[in-house]
C-alpha positions as CSV (number, residue, x, y, z in Angstrom):
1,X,-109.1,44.4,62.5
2,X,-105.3,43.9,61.1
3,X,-105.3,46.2,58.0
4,X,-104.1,45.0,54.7
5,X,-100.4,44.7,53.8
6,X,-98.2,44.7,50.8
7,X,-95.5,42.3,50.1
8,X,-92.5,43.3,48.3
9,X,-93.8,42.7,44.7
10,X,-97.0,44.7,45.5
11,X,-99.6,42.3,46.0
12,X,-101.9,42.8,49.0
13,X,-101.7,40.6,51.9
14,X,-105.2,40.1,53.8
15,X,-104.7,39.5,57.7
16,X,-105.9,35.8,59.0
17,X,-108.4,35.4,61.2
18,X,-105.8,35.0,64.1
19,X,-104.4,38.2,63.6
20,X,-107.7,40.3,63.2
21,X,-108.6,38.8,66.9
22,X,-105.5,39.4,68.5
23,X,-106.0,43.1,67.0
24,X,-109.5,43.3,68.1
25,X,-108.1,42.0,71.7
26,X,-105.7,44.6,72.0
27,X,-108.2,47.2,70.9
28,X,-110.6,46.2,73.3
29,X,-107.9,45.9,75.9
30,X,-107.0,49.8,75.1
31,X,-110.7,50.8,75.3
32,X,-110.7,49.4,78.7
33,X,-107.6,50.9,80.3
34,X,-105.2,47.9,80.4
35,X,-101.7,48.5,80.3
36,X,-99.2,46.4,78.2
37,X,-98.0,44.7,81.0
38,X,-101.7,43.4,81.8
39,X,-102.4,42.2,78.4
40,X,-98.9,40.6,78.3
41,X,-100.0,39.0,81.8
42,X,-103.2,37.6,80.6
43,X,-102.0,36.8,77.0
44,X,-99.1,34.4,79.0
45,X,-101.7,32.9,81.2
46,X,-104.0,32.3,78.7
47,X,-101.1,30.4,76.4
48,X,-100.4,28.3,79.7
49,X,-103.8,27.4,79.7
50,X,-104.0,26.5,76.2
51,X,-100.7,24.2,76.2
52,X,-101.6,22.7,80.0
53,X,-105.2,21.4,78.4
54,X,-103.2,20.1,75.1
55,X,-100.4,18.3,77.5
56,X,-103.5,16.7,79.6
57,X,-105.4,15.5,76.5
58,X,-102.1,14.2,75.3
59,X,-101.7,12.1,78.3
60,X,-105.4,10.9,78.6
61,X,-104.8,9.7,75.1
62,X,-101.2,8.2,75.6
63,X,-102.7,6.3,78.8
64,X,-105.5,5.3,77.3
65,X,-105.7,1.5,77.4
């Protein structure tokens, strides 16, 4: 998980639950040899994936009759 942080005025800023998987991703991606260009490889594909299924529900819905 994302350790805490500190803003500028000293007040602790807790990690979201985004951040602590994408922390936990790259940790497991460590523990199992990946290199950064294979997590930045699957990490772009995955964000594809995400926007492509977003882009086809949008259209469903716009041609929706």
């Amino acid at each position: 998980m994302k350790p805490n942080g500190l803003t500028v005025g000293l007040r602790v800023v807790h990690p979201t639950r985004v951040e602590d998987a994408v922390w936990q991703a790259v940790q497991e991606a460590v523990i199992a040899g990946w290199d950064v260009s294979r997590f930045r490889r699957e990490c772009a594909e995955a964000w594809n994936h995400e926007l492509e299924e977003e882009r086809r529900l949008a259209k469903h819905e716009w041609e929706a009759k």
